[in-house]
C-alpha positions in Angstrom: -15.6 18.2 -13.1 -13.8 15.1 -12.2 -9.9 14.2 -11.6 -8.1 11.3 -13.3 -5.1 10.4 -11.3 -2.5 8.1 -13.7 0.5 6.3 -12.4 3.6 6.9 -15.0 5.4 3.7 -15.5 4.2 0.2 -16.0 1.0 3.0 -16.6 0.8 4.9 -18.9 4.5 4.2 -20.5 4.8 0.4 -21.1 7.6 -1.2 -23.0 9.1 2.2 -23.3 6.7 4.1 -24.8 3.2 5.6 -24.5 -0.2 4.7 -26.4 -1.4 6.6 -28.7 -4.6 6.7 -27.7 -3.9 7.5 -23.9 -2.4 10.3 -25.0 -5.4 11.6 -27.2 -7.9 10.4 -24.6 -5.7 12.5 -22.1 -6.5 15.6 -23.9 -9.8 15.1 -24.7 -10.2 14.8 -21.0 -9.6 17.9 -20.0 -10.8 19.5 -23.2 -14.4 18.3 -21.9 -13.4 20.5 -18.3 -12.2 17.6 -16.4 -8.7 17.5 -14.7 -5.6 14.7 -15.3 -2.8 14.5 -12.4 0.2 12.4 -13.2 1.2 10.7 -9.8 4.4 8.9 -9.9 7.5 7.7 -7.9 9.7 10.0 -10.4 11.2 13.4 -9.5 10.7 16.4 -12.1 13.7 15.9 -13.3 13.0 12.8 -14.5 9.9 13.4 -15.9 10.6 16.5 -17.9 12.2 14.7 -20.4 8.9 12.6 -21.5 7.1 15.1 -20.8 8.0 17.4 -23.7 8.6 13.7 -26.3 4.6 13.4 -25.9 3.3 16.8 -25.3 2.0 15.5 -22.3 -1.0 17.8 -20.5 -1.3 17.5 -16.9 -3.1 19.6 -14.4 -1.1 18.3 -11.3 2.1 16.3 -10.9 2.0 14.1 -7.7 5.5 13.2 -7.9 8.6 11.1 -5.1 5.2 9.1 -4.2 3.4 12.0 -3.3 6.3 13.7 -0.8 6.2 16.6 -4.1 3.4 18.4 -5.8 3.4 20.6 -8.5 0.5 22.1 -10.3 0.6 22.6 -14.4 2.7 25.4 -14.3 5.4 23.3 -11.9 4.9 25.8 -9.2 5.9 23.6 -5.6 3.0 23.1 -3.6 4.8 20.5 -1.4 7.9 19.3 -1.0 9.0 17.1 1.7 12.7 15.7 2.3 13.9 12.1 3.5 16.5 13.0 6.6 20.2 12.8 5.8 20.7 10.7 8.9 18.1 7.8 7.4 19.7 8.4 3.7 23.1 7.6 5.7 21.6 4.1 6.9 20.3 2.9 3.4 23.2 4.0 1.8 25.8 1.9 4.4 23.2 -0.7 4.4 22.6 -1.6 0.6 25.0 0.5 -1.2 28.1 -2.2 -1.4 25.6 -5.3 -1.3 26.1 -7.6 -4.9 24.0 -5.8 -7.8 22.0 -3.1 -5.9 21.7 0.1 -7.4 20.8 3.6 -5.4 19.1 6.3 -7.2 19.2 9.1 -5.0 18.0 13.0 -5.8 18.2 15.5 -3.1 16.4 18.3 -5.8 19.2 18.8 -7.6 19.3 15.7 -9.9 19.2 12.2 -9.7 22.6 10.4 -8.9 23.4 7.0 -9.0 25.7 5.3 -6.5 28.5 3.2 -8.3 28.6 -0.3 -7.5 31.7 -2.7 -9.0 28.9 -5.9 -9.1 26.6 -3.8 -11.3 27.0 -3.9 -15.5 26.2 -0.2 -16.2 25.3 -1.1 -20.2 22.7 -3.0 -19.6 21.0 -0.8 -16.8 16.8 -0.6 -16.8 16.2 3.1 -17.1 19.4 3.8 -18.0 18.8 5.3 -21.5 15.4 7.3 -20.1 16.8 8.9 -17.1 20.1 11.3 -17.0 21.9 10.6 -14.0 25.5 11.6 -12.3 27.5 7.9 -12.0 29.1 9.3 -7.4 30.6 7.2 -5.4 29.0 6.2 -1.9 31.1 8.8 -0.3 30.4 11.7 -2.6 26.5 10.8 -1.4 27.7 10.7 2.3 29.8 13.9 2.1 27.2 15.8 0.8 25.3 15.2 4.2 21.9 16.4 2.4 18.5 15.1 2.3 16.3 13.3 -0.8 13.4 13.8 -2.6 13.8 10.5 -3.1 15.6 7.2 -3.0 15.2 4.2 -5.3 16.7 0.9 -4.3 16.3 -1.8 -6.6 18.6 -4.9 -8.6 20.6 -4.7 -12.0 18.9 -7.9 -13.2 15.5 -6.7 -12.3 14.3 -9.2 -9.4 11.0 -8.8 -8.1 11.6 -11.3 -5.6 15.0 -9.3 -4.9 13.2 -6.0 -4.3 10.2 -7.6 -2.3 13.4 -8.7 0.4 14.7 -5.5 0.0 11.2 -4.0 1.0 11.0 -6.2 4.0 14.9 -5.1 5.2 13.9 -1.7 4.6 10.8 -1.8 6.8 13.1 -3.8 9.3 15.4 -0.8 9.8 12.9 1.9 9.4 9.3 0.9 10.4 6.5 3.8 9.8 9.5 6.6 10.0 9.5 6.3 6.4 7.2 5.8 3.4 8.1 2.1 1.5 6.8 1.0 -1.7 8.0 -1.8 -4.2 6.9 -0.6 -7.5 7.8 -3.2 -9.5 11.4 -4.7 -9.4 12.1 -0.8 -7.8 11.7 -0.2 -3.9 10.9 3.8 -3.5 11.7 5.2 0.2 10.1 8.9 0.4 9.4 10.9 4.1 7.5 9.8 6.2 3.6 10.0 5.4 4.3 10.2 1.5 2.3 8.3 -0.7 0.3 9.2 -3.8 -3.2 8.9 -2.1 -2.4 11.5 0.1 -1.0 13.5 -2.0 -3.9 13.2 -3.7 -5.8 14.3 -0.9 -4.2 17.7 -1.0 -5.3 18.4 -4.6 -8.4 17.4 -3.6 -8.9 20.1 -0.9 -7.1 22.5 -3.6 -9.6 21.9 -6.2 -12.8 21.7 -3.5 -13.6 18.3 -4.4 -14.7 15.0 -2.8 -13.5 11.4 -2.7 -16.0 10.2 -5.3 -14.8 12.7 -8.0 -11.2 11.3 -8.4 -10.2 8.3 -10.2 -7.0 6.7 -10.0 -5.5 3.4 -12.4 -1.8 2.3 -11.3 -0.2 -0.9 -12.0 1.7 -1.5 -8.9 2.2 -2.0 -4.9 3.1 2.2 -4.6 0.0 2.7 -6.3 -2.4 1.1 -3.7 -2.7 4.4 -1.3 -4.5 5.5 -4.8 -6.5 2.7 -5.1 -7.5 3.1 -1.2 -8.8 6.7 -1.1 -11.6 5.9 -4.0 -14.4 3.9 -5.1 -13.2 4.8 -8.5 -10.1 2.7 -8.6 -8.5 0.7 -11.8 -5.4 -1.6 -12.5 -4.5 -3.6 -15.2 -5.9 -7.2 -16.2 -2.1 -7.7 -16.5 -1.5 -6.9 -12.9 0.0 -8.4 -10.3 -2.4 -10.9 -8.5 -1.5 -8.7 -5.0 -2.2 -5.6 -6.4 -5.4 -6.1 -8.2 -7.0 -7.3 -5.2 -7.3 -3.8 -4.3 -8.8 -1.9 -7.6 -12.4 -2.3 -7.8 -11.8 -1.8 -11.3 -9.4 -4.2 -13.8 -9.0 -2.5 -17.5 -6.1 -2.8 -20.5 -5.4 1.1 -21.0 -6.2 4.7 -19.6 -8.0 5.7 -22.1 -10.9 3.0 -20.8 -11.4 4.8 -18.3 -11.1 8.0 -19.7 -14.2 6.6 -21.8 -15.9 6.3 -18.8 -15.7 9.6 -17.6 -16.3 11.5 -20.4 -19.5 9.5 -22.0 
């Protein structure tokens, strides 16, 4: 039996929607015995939604960059919090600055900190993901943790994010987990990424490094790419990220080809 790990977005949905024949190779995956672990920066909540428009079958969900996992049944096997006193510094650091955005979810649902700079009709995300418009305050009164935080621009700046990244790792260092994933910049807690998360299905299932293999199109996706020989991205990639797959494909189902031939 072997595991197929799959980042979400920029993965296996691109320009909105998923491929056909991911989705098919997907469940002939584990119709042949073999597992499929979805492992993404997104919270359940935000995932249950696409979920159920595909049908999509999943064994484990690696979610928040690996700080949550949840096995098919979306029983919690782990679930680790960012403190409120480090979601207080992001949110007086970036919250006010011109076009940043702050997707925050402590578990309960995923809020997004108002900003005057920010055109909310022509958000990124915005038609996907349901989301509670707070103000900073209502965050900061609320004196709770996060699954998650996302930090990224309204008009979708790599560059933008990358300096965001670099700020964040300024203030923080190693206290936190920091990924740009995309034009997005995901904080989690600290020792969170989706290779280690991985790691814990791993020892769940009684399996070794060599029986996983993980494809992921971005920076958050790396600590996958790490804990494997069996690693993939995209020809499409970003030059930075693709020096760390072994592997370079155009879709999952490649690779699902692979395992199952």
């Amino acid at each position: 039996m072997k595991l197929l790990a799959s980042d979400f977005d920029g993965t296996l949905l691109v320009d909105k929607k998923i491929n056909k024949r991911d989705i098919e190779g997907i469940k002939a995956l584990r119709k042949k015995g073999h597992k499929f672990i979805i492992s993404t920066g997104r919270t359940l909540l935000t995932m249950e939604g696409v979920i159920e428009k595909y049908n999509l079958e999943f064994d484990y969900l690696v979610l928040c960059n690996g700080a949550v996992i949840l096995d098919k049944n979306k029983n919690v096997i782990k679930n680790n919090l960012v403190d409120f006193e480090e979601v207080k510094k992001i949110v007086e650091e970036f919250a006010d600055q011109d076009k940043i955005m702050i997707y925050f979810d402590d578990g309960s649902g995923m809020k997004l900190i108002e900003n005057k700079s920010v055109d909310m009709k022509n958000l990124y995300f915005s038609e996907e993901i349901d989301f509670d418009l707070v103000k900073k305050e209502e965050i900061l009164d609320l004196k709770s943790g996060a699954v998650i935080l996302s930090i990224c621009t309204s008009d979708a700046s790599v560059e933008r994010g990358e300096e965001i990244k670099k700020r964040l790792i300024e203030i923080f260092g190693d206290e936190l987990s920091i990924f740009r994933n995309q034009f997005f910049v995901d904080i989690s807690s600290k020792g969170s990424s989706k290779g280690e998360g991985l790691k814990e299905v791993l020892k769940l299932e009684n399996k070794n490094l060599n029986d996983i293999y993980t494809i992921g199109d971005s920076f958050n996706d790396i600590s996958m790419f790490e804990i494997t020989d069996n690693s993939y991205t995209f020809n499409r990639a970003e030059e930075g990220v693709k020096a760390h797959a072994n592997n370079h494909v155009d879709y999952v189902h490649e690779i699902v080809d692979h395992i199952i031939k």
